[in-house]
C-alpha positions, 0 to 999 in steps of 0.5 A: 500500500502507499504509504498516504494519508486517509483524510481527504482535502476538498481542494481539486485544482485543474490547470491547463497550460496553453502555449500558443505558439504549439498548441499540441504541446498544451497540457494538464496539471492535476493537484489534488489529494489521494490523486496519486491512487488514480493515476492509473487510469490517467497514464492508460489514457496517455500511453496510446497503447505504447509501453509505459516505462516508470523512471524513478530513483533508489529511494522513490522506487521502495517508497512508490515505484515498485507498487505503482508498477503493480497498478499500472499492471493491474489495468493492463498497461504494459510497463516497466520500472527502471530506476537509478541512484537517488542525488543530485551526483547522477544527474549526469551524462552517464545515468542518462546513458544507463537509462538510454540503454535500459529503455532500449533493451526494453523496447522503447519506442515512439508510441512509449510513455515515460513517467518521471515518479519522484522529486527534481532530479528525476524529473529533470534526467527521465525529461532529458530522456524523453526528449532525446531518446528516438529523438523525442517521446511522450512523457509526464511527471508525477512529482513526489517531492514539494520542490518538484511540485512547485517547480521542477514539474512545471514549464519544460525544462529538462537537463543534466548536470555537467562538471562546471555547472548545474543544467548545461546540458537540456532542452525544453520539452513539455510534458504529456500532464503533471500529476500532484498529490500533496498527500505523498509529501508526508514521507518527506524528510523535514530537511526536503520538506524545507527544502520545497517551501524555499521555491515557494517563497522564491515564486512569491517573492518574484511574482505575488506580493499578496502571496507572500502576505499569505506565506508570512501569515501561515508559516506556522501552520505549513507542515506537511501533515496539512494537507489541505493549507499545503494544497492550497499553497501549491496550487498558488506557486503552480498557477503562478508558475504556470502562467509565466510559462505559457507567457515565456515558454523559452525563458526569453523574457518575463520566465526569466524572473523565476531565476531569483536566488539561481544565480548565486544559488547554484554556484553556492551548490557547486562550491559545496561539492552539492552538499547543499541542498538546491533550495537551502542554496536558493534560499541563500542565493534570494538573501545574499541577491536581496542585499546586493539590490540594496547596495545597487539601489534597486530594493529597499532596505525594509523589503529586503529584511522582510524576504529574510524573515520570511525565509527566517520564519520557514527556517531556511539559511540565509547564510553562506556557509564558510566552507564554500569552495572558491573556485568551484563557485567562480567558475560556476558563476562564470558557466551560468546560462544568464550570463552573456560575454562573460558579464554577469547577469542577475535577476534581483528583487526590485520589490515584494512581488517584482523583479529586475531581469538582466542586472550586471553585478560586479564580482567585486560587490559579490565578493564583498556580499558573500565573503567569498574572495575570487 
């Protein structure tokens, strides 16, 4: 049995993304609690009678996998359970070439169906795999984790880590639907639960001064045993994540606004040998982001302090920790996807619930902010 909750929240959520420009590519997001039960049904109707491969990782697998196999089985969808070491160390070329080779001797083909069962790194690796594979297949996430829920599954963008920084290496490629049930976040681990809420503030802080309202209001009352506040919450940061999608599918423009606390964050992750958590590290990244605005004139200093609360108050870090390594981090901030002619290009708060795109930032400020010396 899954390991869920019996109490039902009322709360059934239904969004459909629509991007214009390629209107095959709309899809279906679902959130509601027990919906995980049902996903059977809903992959049957996705499959168009190809075989349904479920990507997963080691934990998810013991946890979900093995026992949604059984299910699809039980409603005669031809499928198959493939997973791969749970962390951020095998988003990489080579897992994505262990799953290439799984799928294949498994009989993929362009009718197949790819299922990415678990949190970002899984939806990030089975999505590059999907696109790629047979030069591109069907997919649909069904993420386990609340950062996946907020964020990861949401918009497209799939990819793999490489040496000098994360997501190098991917491609847009939206899925088939994206199925959410906020009842599984209750296996979560404290430390992962933390992890998501930080993508919720980032998406608030970013795009909806009346969400972080909402946010400074209930933080206390925002566990993963609330089924029903946390599915309200998570369909805020999916519809406001979803809108600005369908807006910016290619991160051309007002997409880019999602970025808050990814520049300094990801090469906060690198330098810590990805010790740290990629929320923890956005959570930084947002602190240390919101100071550099305040020197730069572009936030005041009562708005900053009020996003270090509120990230105080989800007890998230807001800290760089002493043990960052210098090089890796420089040379993280040097491979970042925003940067253009090896200028640096942040996305900084410019208020509660707006952003400034493309702000050049000296590595001397950043420096000095983050007390880590190139």
């Amino acid at each position: 049995m899954f390991p869920l909750q019996t109490t039902m929240a009322p709360l059934r959520f239904v969004r459909e993304v629509r991007l214009p420009a390629i209107p095959d590519r709309s899809y279906t997001i679902r959130i509601q609690p027990g919906l995980l039960r049902r996903v059977p049904a809903e992959v049957r109707r996705n499959a168009r009678g190809g075989k349904v491969f479920i990507v997963t990782d080691s934990n998810v697998r013991h946890i979900y996998g093995r026992h949604l196999l059984r299910l699809l089985q039980s409603h005669d969808v031809h499928s198959m359970l493939v997973d791969f070491p749970a962390g951020e160390a095998s988003k990489n070329a080579q897992v994505a070439g262990m799953l290439y080779t799984a799928l294949l001797e498994g009989g993929v083909r362009r009718d197949s169906l790819i299922v990415a069962l678990g949190g970002g790194v899984v939806g990030d690796i089975a999505g590059f795999v999907a696109a790629t594979i047979l030069r591109g297949i069907p997919f649909i996430q069904i993420p386990t984790t609340l950062l996946a829920q907020v964020d990861s599954s949401v918009g497209g963008k799939v990819g793999i880590d490489h040496p000098p920084g994360k997501n190098l290496v991917g491609a847009f490629h939206q899925p088939s639907a994206v199925y959410i049930d906020p009842e599984v976040l209750g296996t979560l681990p404290a430390s992962e639960f933390r992890n998501g809420l930080a993508e919720i503030a980032k998406i608030a802080v970013a795009l909806d001064p009346l969400f972080v309202k909402l946010l400074e209001r209930v933080t206390g009352e925002l566990t993963k045993t609330n089924v029903g506040l946390l599915s309200r919450i998570v369909s805020r940061a999916v519809g406001l994540k979803s809108s600005v999608v369908e807006k910016d599918e290619r991160e051309a423009g007002v997409r880019r606004s999602l970025n808050l606390g990814h520049t300094i964050g990801h090469a906060l992750e690198a330098g810590s040998g990805y010790s740290l958590s990629h929320g923890f590290a956005v959570s930084i990244g947002m602190a240390v982001e919101a100071e550099i605005a305040v020197r730069l004139g572009l936030l005041k200093r009562g708005d900053a302090r009020r996003i270090v609360a509120l990230l105080r108050t989800l007890r998230l870090p807001v800290r760089v920790p002493s043990t960052i390594d210098r090089n890796c981090f420089y040379t993280a901030l040097g491979a970042d996807k925003k940067s253009i002619d090896s200028e640096l290009l942040f996305v900084m708060p410019s208020g509660i619930g707006s952003c400034a795109i493309g702000v050049p930032v000296a590595p001397g400020l950043i420096s000095d902010v983050t007390g880590i010396r190139p």
